[in-house]
N, C-alpha and C positions, 0 to 999 in steps of 0.2 A: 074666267077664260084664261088659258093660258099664256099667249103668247101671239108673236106674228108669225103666219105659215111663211114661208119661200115665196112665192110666185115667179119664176124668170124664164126669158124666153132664152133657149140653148140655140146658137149657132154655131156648128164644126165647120171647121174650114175645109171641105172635100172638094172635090175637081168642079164641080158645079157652082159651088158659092164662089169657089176660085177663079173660076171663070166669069161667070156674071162682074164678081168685081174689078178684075182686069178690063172688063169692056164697059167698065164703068153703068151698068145696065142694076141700079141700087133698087128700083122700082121693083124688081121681080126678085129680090129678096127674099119676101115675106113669103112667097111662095114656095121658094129654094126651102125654109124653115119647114113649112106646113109639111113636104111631102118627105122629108128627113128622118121620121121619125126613125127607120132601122138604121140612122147614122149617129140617136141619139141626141137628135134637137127637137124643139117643141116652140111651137107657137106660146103667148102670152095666155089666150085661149084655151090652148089645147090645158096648160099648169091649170086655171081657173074650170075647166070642166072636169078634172081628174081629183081637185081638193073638192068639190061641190059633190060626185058620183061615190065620195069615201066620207060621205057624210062631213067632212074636216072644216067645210062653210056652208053657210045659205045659200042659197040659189039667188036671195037677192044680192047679197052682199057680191056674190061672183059677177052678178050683172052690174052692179055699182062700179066692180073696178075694170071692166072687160072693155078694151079700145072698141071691140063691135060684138055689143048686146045681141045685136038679130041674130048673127053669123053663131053667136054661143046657146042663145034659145033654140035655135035650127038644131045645135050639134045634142041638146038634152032631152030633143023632141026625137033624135035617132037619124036627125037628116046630115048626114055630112056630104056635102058640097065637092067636088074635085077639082076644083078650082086650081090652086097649083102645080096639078097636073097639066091641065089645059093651058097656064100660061107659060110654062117652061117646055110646051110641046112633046112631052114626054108618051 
C-alpha cells in the first residue's frame, strides 16, 4: 500500500462562517461546512465518502475513522440528510 491519503475537513471563512463566529454560535459550524461545498469546504465525512466512492479506501476503513459512521453509511446507501440546511435556516 502506498501511503496516507488526505482526509481534511476545509473551512472558507465566507460571510456565514463569519458570522456564526462573530456570534460566537461554534455549534452550527459543522453545518456552515456541510452545505459549503460550492465554497469549497467539505465535511471530514463528506473527504471519507469521496476516498471510499474512488475505490482509494474500504468502506470499513472509512467507517473506522468517520466522527459519525450512521450519518456516512446513510450517505453511501444514497441517503443524504439536509440537515445543515435546516439548522442554519437556509
Amino acid at each position: 500500500s502506498g501511503g496516507v491519503l488526505p482526509v481534511v475537513e476545509i473551512m472558507i471563512n465566507t460571510p456565514t462562517v463569519h458570522k456564526l463566529l462573530l456570534s460566537n454560535k461554534l455549534e452550527t459550524l459543522h453545518a456552515a461546512i456541510e452545505t459549503g461545498k460550492e465554497d469549497g469546504m467539505q465535511t471530514f465525512n463528506q473527504a471519507l465518502y469521496k476516498l471510499i466512492k474512488s475505490g482509494q479506501i474500504s468502506e470499513k476503513d472509512g467507517m473506522d475513522q468517520s466522527p459519525n459512521p450512521e450519518a456516512l453509511k446513510m450517505n453511501l446507501q444514497g441517503i443524504f440528510l439536509d440537515e445543515g440546511s435546516r439548522i442554519l435556516g437556509e
